[in-house]
C-alpha positions as CSV (number, residue, x, y, z in Angstrom):
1,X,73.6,94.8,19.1
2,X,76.1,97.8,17.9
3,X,79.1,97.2,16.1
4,X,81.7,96.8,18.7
5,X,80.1,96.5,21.6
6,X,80.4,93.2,22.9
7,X,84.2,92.9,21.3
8,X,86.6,95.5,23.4
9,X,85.1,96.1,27.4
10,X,85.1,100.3,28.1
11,X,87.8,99.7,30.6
12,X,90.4,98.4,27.9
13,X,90.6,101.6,26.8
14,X,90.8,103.2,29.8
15,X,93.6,100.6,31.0
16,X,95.3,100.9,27.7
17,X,95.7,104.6,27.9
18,X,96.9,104.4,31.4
19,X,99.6,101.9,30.5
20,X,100.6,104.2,27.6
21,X,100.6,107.2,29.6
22,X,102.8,105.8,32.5
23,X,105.2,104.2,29.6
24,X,105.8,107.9,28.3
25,X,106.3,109.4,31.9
26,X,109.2,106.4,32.5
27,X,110.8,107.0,29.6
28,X,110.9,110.2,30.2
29,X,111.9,109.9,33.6
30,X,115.1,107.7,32.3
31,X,116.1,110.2,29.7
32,X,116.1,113.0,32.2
33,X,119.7,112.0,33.4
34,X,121.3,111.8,30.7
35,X,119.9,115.0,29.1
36,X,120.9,117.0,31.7
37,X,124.5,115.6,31.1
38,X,124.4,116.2,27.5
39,X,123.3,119.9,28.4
40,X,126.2,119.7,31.2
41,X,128.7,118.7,28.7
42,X,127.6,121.3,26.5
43,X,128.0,124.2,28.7
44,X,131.2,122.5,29.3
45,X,132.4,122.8,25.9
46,X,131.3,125.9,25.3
47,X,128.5,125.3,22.8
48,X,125.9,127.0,24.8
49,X,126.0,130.4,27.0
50,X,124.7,131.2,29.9
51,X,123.8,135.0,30.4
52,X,123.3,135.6,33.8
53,X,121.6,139.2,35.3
54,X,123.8,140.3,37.7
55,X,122.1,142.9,39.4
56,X,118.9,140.4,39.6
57,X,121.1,138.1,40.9
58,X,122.9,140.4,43.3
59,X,119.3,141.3,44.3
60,X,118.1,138.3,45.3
61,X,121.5,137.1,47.3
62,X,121.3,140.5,49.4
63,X,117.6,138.9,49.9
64,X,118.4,135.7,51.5
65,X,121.1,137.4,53.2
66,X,119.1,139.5,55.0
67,X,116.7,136.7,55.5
68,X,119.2,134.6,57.4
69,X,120.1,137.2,59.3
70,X,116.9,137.8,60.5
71,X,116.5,134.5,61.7
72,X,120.0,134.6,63.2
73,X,118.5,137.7,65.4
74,X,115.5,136.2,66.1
75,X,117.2,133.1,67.5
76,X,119.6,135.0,69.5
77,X,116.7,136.8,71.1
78,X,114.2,133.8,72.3
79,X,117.9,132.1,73.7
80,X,119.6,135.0,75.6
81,X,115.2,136.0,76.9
82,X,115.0,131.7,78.0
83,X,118.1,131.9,79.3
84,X,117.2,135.3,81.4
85,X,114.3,133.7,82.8
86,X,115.9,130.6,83.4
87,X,118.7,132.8,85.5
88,X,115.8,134.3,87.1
89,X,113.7,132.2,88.3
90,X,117.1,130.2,90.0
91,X,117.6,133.8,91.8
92,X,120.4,135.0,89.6
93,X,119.4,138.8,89.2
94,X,122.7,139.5,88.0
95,X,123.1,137.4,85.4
96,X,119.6,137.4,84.4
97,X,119.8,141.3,83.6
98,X,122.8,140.9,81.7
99,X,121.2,138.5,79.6
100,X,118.3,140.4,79.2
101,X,120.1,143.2,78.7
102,X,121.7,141.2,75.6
103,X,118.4,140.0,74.2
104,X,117.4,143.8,74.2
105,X,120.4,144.9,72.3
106,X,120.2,141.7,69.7
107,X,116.5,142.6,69.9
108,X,117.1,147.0,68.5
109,X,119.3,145.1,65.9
110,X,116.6,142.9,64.6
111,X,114.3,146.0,64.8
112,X,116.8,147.8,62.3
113,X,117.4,145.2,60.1
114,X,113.1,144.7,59.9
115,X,112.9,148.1,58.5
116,X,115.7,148.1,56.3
117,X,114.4,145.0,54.7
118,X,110.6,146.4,54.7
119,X,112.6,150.2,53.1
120,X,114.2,147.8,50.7
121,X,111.2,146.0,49.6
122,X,108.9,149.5,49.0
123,X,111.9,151.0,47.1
124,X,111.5,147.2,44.9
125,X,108.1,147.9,44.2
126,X,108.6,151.9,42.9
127,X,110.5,149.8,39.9
């Protein structure tokens, strides 16, 4: 018989630094709020300044802007293409070539904006 052995189980140690562990994530957890408010308040008052990189910044918007457009385009293209082959199969050549005609045209644009994104993204990685 060892000192300790029969007195404390292996597992209340384990349970006991489980409980500790999930006491310190809770608190923290509760502080978070009102940290951030303190930090709001601050930048508020003036006590702390932000320094933000403009052309990083500018950078990154012209990113997602292109991005969305992309998406824009590529929507555009799969509705005015369903809606030519809706038009087509229903025996409306006319309208069916306009529309596809439309989907080609939205289609060049999204082609453009592909490589100017892709020309953009090479120049990025020369820097």
């Amino acid at each position: 018989m060892t000192k300790g052995s029969f007195s404390q189980p292996p597992n209340t140690d384990l349970f006991g630094e489980l409980g500790r562990q999930a006491a310190q994530v809770s608190n923290s957890a509760f502080s978070l709020p009102r940290r951030m408010e303190d930090t709001l308040d601050k930048i508020e008052q003036g006590d702390i300044r932000l320094r933000v990189r403009t052309a990083e910044t500018d950078r990154i918007l012209r990113q997602m802007n292109q991005t969305h457009m992309s998406n824009n385009y590529a929507l555009l293209i799969g509705a005015f293409t369903l809606s030519a082959t809706i038009l087509l199969v229903n025996k409306y050549v006319w309208l069916a070539a306009i529309s596809a005609i439309v989907a080609l045209v939205v289609g060049l644009g999204f082609l453009r904006l592909l490589l100017k994104i892709k020309r953009y993204e090479n120049f990025e990685r020369m820097l």
